[in-house]
C-alpha positions in Angstrom: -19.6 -7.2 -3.4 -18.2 -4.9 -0.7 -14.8 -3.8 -1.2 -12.5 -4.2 2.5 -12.4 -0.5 2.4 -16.3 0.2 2.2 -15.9 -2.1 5.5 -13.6 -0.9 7.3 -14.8 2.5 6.8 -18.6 2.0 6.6 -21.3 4.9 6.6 -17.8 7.3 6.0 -17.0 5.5 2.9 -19.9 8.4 1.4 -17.7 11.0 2.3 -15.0 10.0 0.0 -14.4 12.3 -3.3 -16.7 10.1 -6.1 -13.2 9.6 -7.7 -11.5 8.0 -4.8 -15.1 6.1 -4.3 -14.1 4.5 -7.3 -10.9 3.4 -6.7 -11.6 2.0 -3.3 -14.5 0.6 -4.6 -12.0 -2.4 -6.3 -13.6 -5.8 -5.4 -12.9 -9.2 -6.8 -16.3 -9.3 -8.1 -16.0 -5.8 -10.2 -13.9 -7.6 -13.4 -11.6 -4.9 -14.1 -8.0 -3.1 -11.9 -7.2 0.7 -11.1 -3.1 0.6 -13.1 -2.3 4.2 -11.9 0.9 6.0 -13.7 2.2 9.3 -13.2 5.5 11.1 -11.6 6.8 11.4 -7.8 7.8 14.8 -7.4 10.2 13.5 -5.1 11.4 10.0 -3.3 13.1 10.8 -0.5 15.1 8.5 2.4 16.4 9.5 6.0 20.2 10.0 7.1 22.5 7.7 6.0 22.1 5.8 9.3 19.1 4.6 7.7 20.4 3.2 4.2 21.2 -0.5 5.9 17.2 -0.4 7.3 16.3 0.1 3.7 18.5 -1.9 2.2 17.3 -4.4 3.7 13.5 -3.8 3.1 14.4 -3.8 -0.4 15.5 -7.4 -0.6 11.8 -7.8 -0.3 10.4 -4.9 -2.2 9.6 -3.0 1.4 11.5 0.7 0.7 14.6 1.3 -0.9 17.4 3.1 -0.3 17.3 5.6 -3.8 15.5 9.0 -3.5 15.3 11.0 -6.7 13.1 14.0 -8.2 10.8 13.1 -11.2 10.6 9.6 -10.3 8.2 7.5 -13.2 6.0 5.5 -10.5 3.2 3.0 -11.3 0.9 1.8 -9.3 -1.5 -1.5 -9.7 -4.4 -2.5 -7.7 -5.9 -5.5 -8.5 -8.9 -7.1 -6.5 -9.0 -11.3 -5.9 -9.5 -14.2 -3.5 -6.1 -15.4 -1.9 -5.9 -19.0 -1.4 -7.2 -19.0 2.2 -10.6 -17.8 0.2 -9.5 -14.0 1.7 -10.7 -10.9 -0.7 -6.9 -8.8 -1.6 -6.4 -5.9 -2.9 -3.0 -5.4 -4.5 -1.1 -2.7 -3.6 2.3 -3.1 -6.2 4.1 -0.2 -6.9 7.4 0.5 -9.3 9.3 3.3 -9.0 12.0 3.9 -11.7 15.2 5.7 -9.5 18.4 4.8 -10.7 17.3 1.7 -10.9 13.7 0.0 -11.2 13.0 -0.4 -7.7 9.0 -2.5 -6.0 7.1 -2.1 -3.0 4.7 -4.3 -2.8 1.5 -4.4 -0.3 -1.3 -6.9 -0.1 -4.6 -6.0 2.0 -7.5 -8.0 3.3 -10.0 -7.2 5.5 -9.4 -9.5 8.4 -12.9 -10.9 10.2 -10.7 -11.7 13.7 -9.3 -8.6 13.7 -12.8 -6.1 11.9 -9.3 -4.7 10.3 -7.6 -3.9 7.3 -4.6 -6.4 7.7 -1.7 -4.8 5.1 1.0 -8.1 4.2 3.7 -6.1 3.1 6.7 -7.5 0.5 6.9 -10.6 -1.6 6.7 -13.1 1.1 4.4 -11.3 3.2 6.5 -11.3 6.2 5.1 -8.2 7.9 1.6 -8.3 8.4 0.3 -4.5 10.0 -2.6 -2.8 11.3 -4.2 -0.2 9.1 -6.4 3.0 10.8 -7.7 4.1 7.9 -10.3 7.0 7.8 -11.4 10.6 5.4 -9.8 13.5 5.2 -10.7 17.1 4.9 -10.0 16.7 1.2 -12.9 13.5 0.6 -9.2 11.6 0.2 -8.3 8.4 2.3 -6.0 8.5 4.8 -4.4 5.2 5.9 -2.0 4.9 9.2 -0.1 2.0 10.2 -0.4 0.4 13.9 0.2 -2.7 15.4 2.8 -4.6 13.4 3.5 -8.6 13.6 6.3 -10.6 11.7 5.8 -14.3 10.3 8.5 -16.6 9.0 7.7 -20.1 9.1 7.0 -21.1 12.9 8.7 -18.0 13.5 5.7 -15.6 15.0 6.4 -12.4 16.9 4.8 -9.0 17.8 7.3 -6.1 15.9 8.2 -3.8 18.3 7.7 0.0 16.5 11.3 1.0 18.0 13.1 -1.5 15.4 10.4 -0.3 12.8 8.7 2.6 10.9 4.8 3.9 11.1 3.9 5.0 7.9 1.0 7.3 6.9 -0.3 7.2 3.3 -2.9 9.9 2.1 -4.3 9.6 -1.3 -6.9 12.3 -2.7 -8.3 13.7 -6.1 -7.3 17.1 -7.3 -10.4 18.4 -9.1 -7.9 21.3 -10.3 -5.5 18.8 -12.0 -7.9 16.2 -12.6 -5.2 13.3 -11.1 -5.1 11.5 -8.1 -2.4 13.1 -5.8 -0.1 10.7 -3.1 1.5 11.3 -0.6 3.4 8.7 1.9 5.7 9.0 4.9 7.3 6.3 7.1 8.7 7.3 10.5 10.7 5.8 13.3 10.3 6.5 17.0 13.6 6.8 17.5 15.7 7.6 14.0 13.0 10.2 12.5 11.8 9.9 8.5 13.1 7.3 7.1 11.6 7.0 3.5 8.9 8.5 2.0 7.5 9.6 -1.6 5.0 12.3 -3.2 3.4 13.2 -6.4 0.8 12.7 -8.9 -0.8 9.9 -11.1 -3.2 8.8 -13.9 -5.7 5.6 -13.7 -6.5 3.9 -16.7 -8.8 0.8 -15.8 -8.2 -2.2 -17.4 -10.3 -5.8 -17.3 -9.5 -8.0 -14.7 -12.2 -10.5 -15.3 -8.9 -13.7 -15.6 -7.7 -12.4 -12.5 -4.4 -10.9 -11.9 -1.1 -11.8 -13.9 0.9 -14.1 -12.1 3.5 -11.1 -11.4 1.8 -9.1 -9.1 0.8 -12.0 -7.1 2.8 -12.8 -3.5 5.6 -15.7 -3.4 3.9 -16.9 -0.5 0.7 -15.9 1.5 0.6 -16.1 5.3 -2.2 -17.1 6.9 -1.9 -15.7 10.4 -3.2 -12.3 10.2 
């Protein structure tokens, strides 16, 4: 089976490094998950104008307010079908700040759209356009674009001003032999607001049950 990011990059998908090939090669179909571990060199936040922002993206594992230097980070991708039949990738990451602290993603590749459609949080409030595309490095580069917010009958474009655009580059570091990330989220108006960088190991484990129950969404949302 195709992974969502072999189609939404198509014939460029070759270009990747072989290592990030691998990783964004993660289909339902492939029985096993990337769980990535390793150490931010630094989590960092805006001014302090933008703590209640992130405070309140936290409530629903979107950013945090903490920033820190040495941060223990995991990350776990795990491929399925979503209940609307949708292939997901998982994108759940832990940071341990002063506190253990989630921010969780969940991608599919939307047919309406010929997208990457990126649910962010536990209740997959925010759904967002992803550009994503190869960099100089053979590492993927993903950028956030439109961005829409669903709460029950609740349905509206978000409009970037009240929001952030975040840019996430991920590459392999045949020096260091470990995937190297790098993410920044940016407001029109109020400059960086959050933003993370370092280093991390994969181990692959088997995913052939399907993911544990814990890094699954509270609720999906249809409406992409």
């Amino acid at each position: 089976m195709t992974s969502i990011y072999e189609r939404a990059l198509g014939n460029d998908f070759a270009r990747l490094h072989p290592r990030i090939q691998e990783r964004f090669a993660l289909s339902s179909a492939s029985g096993r998950a990337a769980i990535g571990r390793g150490t931010m060199e630094t989590v960092w936040r805006g001014p302090w104008w933008t703590v209640p922002f992130l405070c309140l993206g936290s409530w629903r594992n979107i950013m945090f307010p903490e920033r820190g230097t040495a941060v223990t980070f995991k990350i776990e991708n795990w491929a399925y079908r979503d209940s609307f039949g949708r292939e997901t990738v998982t994108w759940q990451r832990t940071f341990e700040t002063t506190r253990a602290r989630g921010f969780d993603a969940f991608m599919i590749y939307s047919e309406s759209r010929d997208l990457i459609v990126d649910y962010l949080g536990t209740h997959q409030h925010l759904a967002v356009d992803l550009d994503i595309s190869v960099d100089e490095r053979g590492g993927m580069r993903l950028r956030s674009a439109d961005q829409r917010f669903y709460e029950g009958l609740i349905a509206f474009r978000f409009p970037l001003l009240f929001s952030g655009v975040a840019e996430v580059c991920e590459w392999f570091d045949d020096d260091s032999g470990r995937f190297r990330i790098e993410v920044s989220v940016t407001n029109r108006a109020f400059g960086p607001l959050f933003g993370y960088r370092g280093a991390f190991d994969v181990e692959w484990v088997d995913a052939q049950n399907g993911p544990p129950a814990e890094v699954l969404p509270v609720r999906e949302e249809r409406r992409e």
